[in-house]
Structure formats: structure tokens, C-alpha cells
GUNUKOL-460171 format. One line per field, with one value per residue (C-alpha): residue number from 1; residue in one letter; chain; x, y, z. Coordinates in steps of 0.1 Angstrom, whole numbers, plus 5000, padded with zeros to 4 digits. Example, Ala and Ser with C-alpha at 12.3 -4.5 7.8 and 13.67 -1.06 7.14 Angstrom:
<sites>
seq: 1 2
type: a s
mol: A A
x: 5123 5137
y: 4955 4989
z: 5078 5071
</sites>
This chain:
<sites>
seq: 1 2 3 4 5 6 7 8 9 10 11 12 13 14 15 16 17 18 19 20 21 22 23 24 25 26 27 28 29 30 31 32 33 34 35 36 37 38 39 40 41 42 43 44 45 46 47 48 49 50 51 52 53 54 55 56 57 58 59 60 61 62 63 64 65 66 67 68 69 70 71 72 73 74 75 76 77 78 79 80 81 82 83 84 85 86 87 88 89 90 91 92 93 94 95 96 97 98 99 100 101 102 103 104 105 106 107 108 109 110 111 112 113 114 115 116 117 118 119 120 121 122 123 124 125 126 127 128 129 130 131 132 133 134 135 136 137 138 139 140 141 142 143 144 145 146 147 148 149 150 151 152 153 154 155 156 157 158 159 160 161 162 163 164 165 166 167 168 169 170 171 172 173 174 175 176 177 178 179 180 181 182 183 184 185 186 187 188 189 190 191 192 193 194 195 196 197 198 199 200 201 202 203 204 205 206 207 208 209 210 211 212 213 214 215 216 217 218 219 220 221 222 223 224 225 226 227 228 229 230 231 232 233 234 235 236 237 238 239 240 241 242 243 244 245 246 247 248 249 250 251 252 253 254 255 256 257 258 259 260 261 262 263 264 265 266 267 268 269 270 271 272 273 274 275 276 277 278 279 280 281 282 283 284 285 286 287 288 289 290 291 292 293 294 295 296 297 298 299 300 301 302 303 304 305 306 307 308 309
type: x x x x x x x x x x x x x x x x x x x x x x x x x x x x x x x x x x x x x x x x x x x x x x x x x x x x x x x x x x x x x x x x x x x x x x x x x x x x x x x x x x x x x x x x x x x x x x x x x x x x x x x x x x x x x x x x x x x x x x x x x x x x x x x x x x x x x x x x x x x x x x x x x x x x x x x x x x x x x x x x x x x x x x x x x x x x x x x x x x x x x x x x x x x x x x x x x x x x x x x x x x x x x x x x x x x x x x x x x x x x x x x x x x x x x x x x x x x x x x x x x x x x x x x x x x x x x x x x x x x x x x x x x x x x x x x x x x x x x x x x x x x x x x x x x x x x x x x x x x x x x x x x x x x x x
mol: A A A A A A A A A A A A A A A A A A A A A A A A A A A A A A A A A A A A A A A A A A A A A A A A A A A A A A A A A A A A A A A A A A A A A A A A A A A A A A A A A A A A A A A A A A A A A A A A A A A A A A A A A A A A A A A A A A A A A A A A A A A A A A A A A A A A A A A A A A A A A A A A A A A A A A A A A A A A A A A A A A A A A A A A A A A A A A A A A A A A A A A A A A A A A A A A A A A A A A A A A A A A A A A A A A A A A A A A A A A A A A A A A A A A A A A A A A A A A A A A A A A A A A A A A A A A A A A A A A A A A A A A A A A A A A A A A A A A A A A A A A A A A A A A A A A A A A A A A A A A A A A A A A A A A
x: 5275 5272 5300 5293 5281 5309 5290 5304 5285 5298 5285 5299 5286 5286 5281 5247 5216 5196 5190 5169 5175 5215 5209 5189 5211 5239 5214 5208 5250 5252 5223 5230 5260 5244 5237 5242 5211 5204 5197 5193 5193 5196 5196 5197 5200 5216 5245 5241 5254 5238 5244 5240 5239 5244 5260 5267 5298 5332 5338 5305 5301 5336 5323 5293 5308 5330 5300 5286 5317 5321 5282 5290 5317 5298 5270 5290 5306 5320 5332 5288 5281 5277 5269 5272 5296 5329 5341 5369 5352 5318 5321 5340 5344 5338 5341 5336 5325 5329 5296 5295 5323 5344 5382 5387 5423 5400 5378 5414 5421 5392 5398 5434 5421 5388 5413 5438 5413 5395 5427 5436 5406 5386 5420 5408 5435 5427 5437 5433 5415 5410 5418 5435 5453 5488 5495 5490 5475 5452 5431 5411 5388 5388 5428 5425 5396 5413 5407 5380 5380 5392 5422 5433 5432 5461 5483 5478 5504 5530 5526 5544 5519 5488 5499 5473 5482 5472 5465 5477 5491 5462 5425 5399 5388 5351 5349 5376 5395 5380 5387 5382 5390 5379 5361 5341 5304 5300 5269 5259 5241 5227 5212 5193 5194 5163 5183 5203 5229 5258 5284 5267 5265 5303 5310 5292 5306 5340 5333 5322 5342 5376 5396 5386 5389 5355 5341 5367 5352 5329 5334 5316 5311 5285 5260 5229 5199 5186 5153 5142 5159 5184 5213 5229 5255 5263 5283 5298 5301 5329 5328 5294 5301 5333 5309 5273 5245 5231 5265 5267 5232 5233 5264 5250 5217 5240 5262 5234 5220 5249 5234 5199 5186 5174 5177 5144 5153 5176 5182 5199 5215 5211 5211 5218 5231 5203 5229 5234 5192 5192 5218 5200 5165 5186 5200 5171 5147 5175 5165 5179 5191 5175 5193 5191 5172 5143 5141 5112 5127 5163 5147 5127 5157 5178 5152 5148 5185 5187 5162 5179 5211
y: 4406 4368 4347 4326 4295 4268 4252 4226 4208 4174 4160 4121 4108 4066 4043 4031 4045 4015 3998 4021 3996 4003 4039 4043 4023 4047 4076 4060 4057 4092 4109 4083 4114 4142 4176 4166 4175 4158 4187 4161 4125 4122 4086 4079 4044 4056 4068 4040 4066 4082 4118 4127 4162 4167 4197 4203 4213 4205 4175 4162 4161 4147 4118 4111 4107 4080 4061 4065 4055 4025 4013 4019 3993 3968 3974 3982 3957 3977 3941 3938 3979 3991 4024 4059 4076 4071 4062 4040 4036 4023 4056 4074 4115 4133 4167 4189 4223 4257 4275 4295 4305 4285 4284 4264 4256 4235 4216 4206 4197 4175 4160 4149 4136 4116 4103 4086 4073 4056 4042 4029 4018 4001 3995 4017 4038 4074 4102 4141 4159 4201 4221 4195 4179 4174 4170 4190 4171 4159 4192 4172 4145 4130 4127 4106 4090 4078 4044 4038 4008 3986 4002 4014 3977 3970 4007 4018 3985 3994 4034 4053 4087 4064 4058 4067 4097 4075 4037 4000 4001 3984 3985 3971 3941 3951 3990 4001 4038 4070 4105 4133 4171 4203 4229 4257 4252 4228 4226 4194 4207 4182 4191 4169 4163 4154 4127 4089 4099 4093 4112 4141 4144 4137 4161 4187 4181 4183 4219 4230 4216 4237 4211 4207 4245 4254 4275 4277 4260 4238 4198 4178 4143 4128 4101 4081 4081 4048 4046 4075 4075 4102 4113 4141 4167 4163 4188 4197 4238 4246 4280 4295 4332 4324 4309 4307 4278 4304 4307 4271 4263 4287 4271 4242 4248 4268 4234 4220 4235 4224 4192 4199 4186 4203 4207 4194 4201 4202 4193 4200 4173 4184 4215 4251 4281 4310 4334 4311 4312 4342 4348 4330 4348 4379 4372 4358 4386 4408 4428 4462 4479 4448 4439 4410 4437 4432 4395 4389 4355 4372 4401 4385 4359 4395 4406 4373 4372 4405 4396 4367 4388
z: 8805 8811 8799 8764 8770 8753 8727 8703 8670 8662 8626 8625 8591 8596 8564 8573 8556 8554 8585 8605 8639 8631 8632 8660 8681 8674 8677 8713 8721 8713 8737 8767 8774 8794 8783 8740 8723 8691 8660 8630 8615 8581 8564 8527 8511 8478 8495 8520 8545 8582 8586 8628 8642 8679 8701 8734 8757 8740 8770 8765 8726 8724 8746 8725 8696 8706 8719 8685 8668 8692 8684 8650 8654 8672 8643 8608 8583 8559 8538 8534 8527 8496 8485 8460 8488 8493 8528 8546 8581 8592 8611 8581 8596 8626 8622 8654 8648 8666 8673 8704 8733 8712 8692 8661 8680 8710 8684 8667 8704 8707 8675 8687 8719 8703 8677 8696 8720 8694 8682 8714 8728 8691 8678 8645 8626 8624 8602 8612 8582 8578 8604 8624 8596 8605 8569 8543 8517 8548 8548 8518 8530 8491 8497 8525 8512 8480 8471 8498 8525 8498 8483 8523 8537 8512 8515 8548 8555 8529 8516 8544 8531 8543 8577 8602 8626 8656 8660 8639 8604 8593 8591 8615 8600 8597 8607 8586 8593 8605 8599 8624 8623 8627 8603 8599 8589 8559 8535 8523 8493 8462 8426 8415 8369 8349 8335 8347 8326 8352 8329 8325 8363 8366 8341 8352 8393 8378 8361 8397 8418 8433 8422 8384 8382 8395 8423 8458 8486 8465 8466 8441 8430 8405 8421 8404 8424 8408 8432 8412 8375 8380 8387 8409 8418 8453 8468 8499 8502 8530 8528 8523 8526 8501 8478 8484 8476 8445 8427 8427 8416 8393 8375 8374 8359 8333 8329 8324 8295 8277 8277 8271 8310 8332 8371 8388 8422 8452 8485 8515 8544 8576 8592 8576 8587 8582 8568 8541 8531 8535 8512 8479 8493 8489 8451 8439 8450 8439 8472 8478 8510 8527 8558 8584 8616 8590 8602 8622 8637 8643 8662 8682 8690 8697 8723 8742 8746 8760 8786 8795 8799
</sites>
């Protein structure tokens, strides 16, 4: 049987979702590396925030993303961006994620590696989040995130908990901090309310989120979509097997109700896992003995594989 082919995701999120020429050109840093492909690009001016999807071998993803990060400098005041999400970095996380021949432990290597070279080399401070936090209360993005660009530029020089794991004491000037770790598979999953009643969406991603004594593996935050006239739940869903896109939607629409609006749509950023589709086809059907062999799409998939073999 051949060996797995080593296959790495790497989903940098960069506070730019604006200026499509800013974008691109980072776009453009990150596939001049050989052998990345490019999955996604995900830009939206609410958030003010670019989310980029590439993979590739671990040496080769872990190369493109400091391109990207380095553009992103060049390209990114963060003292001119404003925007609904939080951030501290014109290129705020890079997450690398394990998907094929893989461990978790060499995505927390690259991590290391990408983090102190962008410390050294862009002269950005950089804190290790999840699975390569070295830190406990690091795991949590939000934690680190905490007081945004604004609020860091002023600790990170005199709160010894807000020292960077690598680089300067202090921020960059215009591209802030940056955060990069390792994780499993993470969601970016929004609900969108039939109101602009901002409270009522903070109040409701408070009830769902982990930390407000909601659903585990579920991270939420209230935003107002002003372009449109609502408001939203936007959620990040780390775990999707632990807690799956329908459980969460369905205690939100039930939230909700408590304050007579309704839910009038969702969306997802990015790319997917099937599984995790396949999963709210499954409870909303309310299928039985349905398994995934009936799958047109995955059998097939399972027979060209074979004949590759």
C-alpha cells in the first residue's frame, strides 16, 4: 500500500476584507511557493477581515504562509482598519491543520518554526494559540485576543502574562501581533437574525457559547451586519463531531424565539468538512440506518483511490 501523501491545511485569516488589490496581492505571496494549492478566499467588509485556505506539504505550506504574512505587512495598517472582528495583527492567526499522513505534534512544530521566523525576520511578536499553546490560558484565541491591537500596543510592554512567546515586547507599529497554532478542523459557522437589534445577538451568542455555559466546542460573538439591517451570531465550532452545526442552529432559532425574531438564514466561511453536512442532512431527515457507503460522491472517491493504489 503506497505511503500517505503528507498533506497540511493552513487557514491564515488577515484583517483586510475590503480592498480586493490587498487581498489578491497576498493571494499572489502565498501560491508563488510550489506545490500549495489554493482551496478558498473568503473576504467580507463587515468583519473587515480575509479568510485564505491553502494546503500542501508541511515545508511548503509553512513557507507560504510567511510570504502571506510578510505581504500582509507590507500591505496592512492596522492604526486605519476598522471592523466587527476582533484581531491584534494585520495578519491576526495562522492556524495549520492536519489532514492527511500527518501528526497534530508536526503542525505544533511548524507553528513554532513559522512563529519565531516571523518574529525575527518582520520583527512581529507572536503568541502560540490551541494546540501549540505553551500556555494554558493560550489554547483560547479570545484570551489572547483581549483588548485587540489597541489595548496590546500598551500591555504587551508592561503585563508579563502578555509577553509574546517569540519576538520584541512590543507591537509592530502598523501590523500589530500574530497568532499561530495548531487545531483540528474548525467551522466558521454564522446565523444570521431578522432583526439590527445588536443585544439580542450578544445575548443570544452568550447563551451558546462554551464559555457563557453553552454548547462545548462552540465560540460565539454578536456582530451587526449594517450593509443589510441585521445582526448575527457568528460562531466558530472546533469540534464538530463534539457538537455539530444542527445542535447549534437549533439553539439558536430556540433563543431566538425568546425574543420574537426569527433566523432568516446562515452561512458558512470557507471550506467544510462533508462529515459535518452530512451530519445536519442526517438529523434533519431524521434518516434511519442510513450510512455514509450510500454516498454516491464518497464511493466513487473510494474506487478511484483504489485504482490508483
Amino acid at each position: 500500500m503506497p505511503r500517505k501523501t503528507k498533506i497540511v491545511e493552513c487557514v491564515p485569516n488577515f484583517s483586510e476584507g475590503r480592498r480586493k488589490e490587498v487581498v489578491d496581492a497576498i493571494v499572489a505571496a502565498i501560491t508563488s511557493v510550489p506545490g500549495v494549492k489554493l482551496l478558498d478566499k473568503e473576504m467580507d467588509p463587515d468583519h473587515n477581515r480575509a479568510v485564505i485556505t491553502f494546503i500542501g506539504s508541511p515545508e511548503a505550506v509553512k513557507e507560504a504562509a510567511f510570504r502571506g504574512t510578510a505581504k500582509a505587512t507590507e500591505l496592512i495598517d492596522l492604526n486605519k482598519h476598522q471592523g466587527e472582528h476582533p484581531r491584534i495583527g494585520a495578519t491576526d492567526v495562522i492556524p495549520f491543520v492536519p489532514i492527511s499522513g500527518v501528526t497534530m505534534e508536526e503542525c505544533v512544530k511548524l507553528a513554532e518554526e513559522l512563529g519565531e521566523r516571523i518574529a525575527n525576520e518582520l520583527k512581529i511578536p507572536v503568541y502560540l494559540y490551541e494546540e501549540a499553546a505553551r500556555v494554558p490560558e493560550r489554547k483560547n484565541l479570545a484570551n489572547i485576543r483581549k483588548g485587540e491591537f489597541e489595548g496590546l500596543r500598551e500591555e504587551i510592554k508592561t503585563n508579563p502574562a502578555r509577553a509574546p512567546d517569540f519576538g520584541p515586547r512590543e507591537v509592530h507599529p502598523t501590523a500589530g501581533a500574530t497568532v499561530v497554532g495548531a487545531r483540528m478542523p474548525l467551522i466558521a459557522f454564522n446565523v444570521n437574525l431578522g432583526t439590527n437589534n445588536l443585544e439580542i445577538a450578544k445575548q443570544i451568542a452568550r447563551a451558546v457559547r462554551h464559555s457563557g455555559g453553552g454548547l462545548r466546542y462552540v465560540k460565539a460573538l454578536g456582530f451587526e451586519i449594517k450593509e443589510r439591517g441585521i445582526v448575527q451570531v457568528s460562531m466558530n465550532m472546533t469540534n464538530y463531531q463534539g457538537t455539530p452545526l444542527f445542535r447549534a442552529f437549533e439553539l439558536i432559532k430556540r433563543e431566538a424565539q425568546r425574543y420574537g425574531v426569527p433566523v432568516i438564514g446562515s452561512e458558512i466561511v470557507g471550506l467544510v468538512p462533508l462529515q459535518a453536512l452530512i451530519d445536519v442532512a442526517d438529523f434533519y431527515l431524521q434518516l434511519e440506518n442510513f450510512t455514509n457507503t450510500q454516498i454516491l460522491d464518497l464511493r466513487l472517491f473510494e474506487e478511484e483511490e483504489e485504482n490508483n493504489e
